[in-house]
DOVO-40574 format. One line per 3 residues: number of its first residue (from 0); for each residue x, y, z of N, C-alpha, C, O, CB. Coordinates in pm, whole numbers, plus 32768, in hexadecimal, padded with zeros to 4 digits. Glycine has a CB too. Layout:
N
NUM = X:Y:Z:X:Y:Z:X:Y:Z:X:Y:Z:X:Y:Z; ...
//
This chain:
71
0 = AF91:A9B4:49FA:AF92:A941:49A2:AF03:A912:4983:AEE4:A8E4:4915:AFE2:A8CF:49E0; AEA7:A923:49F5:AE1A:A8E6:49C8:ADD5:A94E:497E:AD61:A931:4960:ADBB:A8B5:4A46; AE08:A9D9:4952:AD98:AA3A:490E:ADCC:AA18:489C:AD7F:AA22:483C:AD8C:AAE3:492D
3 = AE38:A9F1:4887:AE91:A9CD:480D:AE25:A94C:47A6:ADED:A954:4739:AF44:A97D:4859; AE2D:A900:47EE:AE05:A87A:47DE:AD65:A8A3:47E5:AD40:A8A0:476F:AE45:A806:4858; AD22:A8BA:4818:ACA3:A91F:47FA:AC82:A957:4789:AC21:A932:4747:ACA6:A987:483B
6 = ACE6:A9D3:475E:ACD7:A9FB:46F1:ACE2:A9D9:4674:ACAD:AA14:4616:ACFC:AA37:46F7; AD39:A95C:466C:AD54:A8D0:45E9:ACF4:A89B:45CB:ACD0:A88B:4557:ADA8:A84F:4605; AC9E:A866:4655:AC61:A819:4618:ABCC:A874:45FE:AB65:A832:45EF:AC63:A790:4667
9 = ABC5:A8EC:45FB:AB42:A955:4602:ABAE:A973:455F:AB65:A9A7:450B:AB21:A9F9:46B8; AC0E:A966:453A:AC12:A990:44AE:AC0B:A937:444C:ABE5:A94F:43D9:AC7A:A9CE:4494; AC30:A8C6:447A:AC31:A82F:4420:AB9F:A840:43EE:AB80:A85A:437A:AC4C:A783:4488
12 = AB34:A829:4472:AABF:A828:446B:AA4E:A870:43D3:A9FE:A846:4380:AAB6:A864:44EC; AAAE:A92F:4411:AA77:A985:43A9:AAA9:A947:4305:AA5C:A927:42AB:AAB4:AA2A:43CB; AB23:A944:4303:AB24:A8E7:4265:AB02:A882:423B:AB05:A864:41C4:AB7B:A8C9:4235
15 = AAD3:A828:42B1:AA79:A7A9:4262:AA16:A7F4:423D:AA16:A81D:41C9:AA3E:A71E:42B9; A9BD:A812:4288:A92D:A863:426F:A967:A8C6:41DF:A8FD:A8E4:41A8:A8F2:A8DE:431E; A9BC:A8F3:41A4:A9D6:A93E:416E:A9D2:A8DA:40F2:A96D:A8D9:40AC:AA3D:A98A:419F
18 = AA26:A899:40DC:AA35:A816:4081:A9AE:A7E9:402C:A994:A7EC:3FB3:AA5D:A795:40E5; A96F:A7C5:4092:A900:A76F:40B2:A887:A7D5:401E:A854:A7B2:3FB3:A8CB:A77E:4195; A88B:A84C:4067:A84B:A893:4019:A84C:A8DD:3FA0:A801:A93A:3F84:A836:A8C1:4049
21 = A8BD:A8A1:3F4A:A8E5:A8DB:3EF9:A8E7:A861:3E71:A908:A87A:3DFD:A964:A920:3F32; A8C1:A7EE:3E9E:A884:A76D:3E36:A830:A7B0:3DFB:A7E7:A806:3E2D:A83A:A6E2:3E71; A836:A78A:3D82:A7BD:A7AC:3D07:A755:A733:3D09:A771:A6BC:3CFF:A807:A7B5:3C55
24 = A6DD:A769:3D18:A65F:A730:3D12:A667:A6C2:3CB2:A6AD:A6E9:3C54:A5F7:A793:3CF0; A643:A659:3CA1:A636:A5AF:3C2F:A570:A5CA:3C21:A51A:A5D5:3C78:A67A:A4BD:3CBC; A56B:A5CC:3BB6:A4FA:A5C4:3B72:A4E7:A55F:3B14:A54C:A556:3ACE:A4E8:A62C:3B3E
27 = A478:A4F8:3AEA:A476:A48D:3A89:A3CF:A4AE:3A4E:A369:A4E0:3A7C:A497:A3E0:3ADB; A405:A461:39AE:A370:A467:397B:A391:A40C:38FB:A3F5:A3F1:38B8:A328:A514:3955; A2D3:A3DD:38FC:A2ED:A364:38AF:A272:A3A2:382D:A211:A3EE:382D:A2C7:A2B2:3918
30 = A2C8:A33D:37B5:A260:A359:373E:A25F:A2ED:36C7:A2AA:A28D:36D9:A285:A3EB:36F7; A21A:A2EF:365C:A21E:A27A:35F8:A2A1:A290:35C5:A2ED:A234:35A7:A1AB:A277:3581; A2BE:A316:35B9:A368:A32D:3593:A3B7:A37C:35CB:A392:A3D2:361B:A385:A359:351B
33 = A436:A365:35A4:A491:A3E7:35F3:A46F:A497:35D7:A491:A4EC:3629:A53E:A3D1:35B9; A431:A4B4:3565:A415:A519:3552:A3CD:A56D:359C:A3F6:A5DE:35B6:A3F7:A511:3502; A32A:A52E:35D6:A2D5:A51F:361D:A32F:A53D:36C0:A323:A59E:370B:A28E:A490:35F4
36 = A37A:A4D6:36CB:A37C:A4D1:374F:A3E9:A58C:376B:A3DA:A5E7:37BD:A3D4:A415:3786; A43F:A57A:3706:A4A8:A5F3:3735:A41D:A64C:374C:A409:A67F:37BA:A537:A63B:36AC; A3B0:A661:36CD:A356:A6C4:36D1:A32F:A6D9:3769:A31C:A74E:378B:A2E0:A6A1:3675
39 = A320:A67A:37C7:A2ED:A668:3850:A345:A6B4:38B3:A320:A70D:3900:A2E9:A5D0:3875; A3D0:A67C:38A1:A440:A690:38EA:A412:A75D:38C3:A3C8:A7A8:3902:A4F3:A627:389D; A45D:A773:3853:A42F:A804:3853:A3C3:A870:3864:A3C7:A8E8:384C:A441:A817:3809
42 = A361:A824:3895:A308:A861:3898:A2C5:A84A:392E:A255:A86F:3951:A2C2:A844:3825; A328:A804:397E:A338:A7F1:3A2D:A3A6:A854:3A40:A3A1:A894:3AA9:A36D:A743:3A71; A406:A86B:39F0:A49D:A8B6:3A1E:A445:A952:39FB:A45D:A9A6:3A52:A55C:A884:399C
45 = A401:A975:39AB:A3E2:A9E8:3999:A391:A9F3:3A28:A3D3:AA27:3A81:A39C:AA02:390E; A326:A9D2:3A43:A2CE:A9D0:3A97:A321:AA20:3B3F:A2F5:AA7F:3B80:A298:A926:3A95; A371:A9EB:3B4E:A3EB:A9DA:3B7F:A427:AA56:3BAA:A44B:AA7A:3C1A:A437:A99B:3B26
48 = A42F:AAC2:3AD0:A48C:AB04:3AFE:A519:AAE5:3B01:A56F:AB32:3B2D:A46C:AB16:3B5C; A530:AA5E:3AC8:A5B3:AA53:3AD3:A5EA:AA19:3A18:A59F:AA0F:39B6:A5CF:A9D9:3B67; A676:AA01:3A1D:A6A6:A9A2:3994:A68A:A942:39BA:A64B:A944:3A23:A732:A994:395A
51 = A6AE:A8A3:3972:A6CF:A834:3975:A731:A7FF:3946:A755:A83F:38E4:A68D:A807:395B; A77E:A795:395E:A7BF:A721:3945:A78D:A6A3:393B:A751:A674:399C:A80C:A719:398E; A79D:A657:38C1:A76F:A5C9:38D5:A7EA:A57B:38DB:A856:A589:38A1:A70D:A591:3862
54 = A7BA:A51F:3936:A82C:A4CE:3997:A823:A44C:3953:A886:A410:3928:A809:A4BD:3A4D; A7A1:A41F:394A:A797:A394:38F0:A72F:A38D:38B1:A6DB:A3E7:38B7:A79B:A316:3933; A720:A318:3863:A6AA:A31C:37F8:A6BF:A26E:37AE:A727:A23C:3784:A6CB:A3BC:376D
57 = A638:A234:37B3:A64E:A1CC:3793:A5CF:A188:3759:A575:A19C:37AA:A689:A195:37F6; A59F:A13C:36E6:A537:A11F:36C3:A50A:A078:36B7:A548:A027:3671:A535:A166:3659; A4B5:A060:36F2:A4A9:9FE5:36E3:A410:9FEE:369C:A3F9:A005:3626:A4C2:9F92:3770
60 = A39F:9FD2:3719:A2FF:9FD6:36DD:A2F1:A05F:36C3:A2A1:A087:366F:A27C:9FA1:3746; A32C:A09D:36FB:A30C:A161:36DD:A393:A17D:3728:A3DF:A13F:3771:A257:A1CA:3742; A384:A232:36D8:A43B:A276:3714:A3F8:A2AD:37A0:A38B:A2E2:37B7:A4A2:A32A:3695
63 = A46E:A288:37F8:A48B:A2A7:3882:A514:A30E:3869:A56D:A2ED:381A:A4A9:A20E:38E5; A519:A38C:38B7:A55A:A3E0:38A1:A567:A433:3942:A500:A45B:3978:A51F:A422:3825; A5E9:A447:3983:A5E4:A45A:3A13:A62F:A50D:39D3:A634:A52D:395C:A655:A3C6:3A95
66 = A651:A54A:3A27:A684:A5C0:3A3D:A6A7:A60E:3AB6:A679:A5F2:3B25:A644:A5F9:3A08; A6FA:A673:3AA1:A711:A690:3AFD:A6FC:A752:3AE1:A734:A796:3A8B:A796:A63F:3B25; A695:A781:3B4D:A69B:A812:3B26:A6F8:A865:3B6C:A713:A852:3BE2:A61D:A850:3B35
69 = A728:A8BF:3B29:A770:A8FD:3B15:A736:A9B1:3B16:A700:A9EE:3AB9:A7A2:A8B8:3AA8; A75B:A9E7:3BB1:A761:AA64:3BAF:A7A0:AAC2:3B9A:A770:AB32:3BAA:A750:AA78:3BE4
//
């Protein structure tokens, strides 16, 4: 019963850690406009090696633009 209970929680364990690592990276960048800023976002996701997703985007004094890359 205790190798049992051993081995649950040594597998629970391995799929958090598993979970955990499989979040896509959040990247943000700011500019006078949204154009500018995606320009940023893509040109961090390339760097990267990876795609992107933009998650939000919002302009007040300048565009703020967050993301998420995507391998």
């Amino acid at each position: 019963m205790k190798t049992i209970k051993t081995l649950s929680v040594a597998a629970v364990a391995a799929l958090s850690l598993m979970s955990f690592g499989s979040f896509a990276q959040s990247i943000t960048a700011t500019s006078s406009t949204l154009d500018g800023a995606e320009a940023k976002i893509a040109a961090q996701a390339q760097q990267a090696g990876a795609g992107y997703k933009i998650t939000s985007a919002r302009v007040e004094n300048g565009a703020y633009v967050s993301a998420e890359l995507i391998k």
